[in-house]
C-alpha positions in Angstrom: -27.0 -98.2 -17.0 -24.3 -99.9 -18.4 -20.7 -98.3 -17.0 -19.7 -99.9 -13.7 -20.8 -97.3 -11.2 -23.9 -96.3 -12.1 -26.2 -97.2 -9.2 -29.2 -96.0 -8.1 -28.5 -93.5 -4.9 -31.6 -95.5 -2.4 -29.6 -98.5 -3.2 -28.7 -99.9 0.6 -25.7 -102.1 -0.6 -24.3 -100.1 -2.9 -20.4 -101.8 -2.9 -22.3 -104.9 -3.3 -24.6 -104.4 -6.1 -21.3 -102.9 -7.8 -19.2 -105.9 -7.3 -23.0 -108.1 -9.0 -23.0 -105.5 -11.7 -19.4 -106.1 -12.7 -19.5 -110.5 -12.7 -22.9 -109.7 -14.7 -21.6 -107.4 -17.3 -18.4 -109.3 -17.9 -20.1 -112.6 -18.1 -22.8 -111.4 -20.6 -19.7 -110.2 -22.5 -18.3 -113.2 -22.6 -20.9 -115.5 -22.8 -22.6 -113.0 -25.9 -26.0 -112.7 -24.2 -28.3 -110.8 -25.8 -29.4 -107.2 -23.6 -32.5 -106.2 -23.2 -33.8 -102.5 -22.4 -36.9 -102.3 -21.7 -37.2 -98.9 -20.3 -35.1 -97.0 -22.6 -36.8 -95.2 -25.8 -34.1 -95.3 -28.2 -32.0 -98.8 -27.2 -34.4 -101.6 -27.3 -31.8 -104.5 -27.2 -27.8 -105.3 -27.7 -25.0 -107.1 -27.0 -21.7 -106.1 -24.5 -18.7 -106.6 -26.6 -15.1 -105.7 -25.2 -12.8 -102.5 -26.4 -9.6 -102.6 -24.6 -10.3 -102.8 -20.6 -14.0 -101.0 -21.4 -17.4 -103.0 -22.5 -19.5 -101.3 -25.5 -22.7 -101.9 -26.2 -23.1 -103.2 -30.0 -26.9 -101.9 -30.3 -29.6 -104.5 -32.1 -32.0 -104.0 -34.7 
């Protein structure tokens, strides 16, 4: 869920929910808020920390 383009397919304004997901991302990188995945079975929570021009996730315990 995390890389930029990855958008559900139904999703009627794509381009916009793009440009949302990428002020989102970037701020929670910035601003060091803590992630939370509640759907997914192995990552439960991290944070997004910057590598070069790419965001990682830096998974929580």
């Amino acid at each position: 869920h995390i890389p930029f383009p990855y958008i559900m397919g139904y999703d009627l304004f794509p381009l916009e929910t793009l440009e949302n997901k990428k002020r989102i991302l970037n701020q929670s990188a910035d601003e060091g808020w803590l992630l939370i995945f509640e759907h997914d079975p192995k990552i439960k929570t991290g944070y997004l920390k910057r590598d070069g021009d790419k965001l990682k996730l830096i998974q929580t315990q």
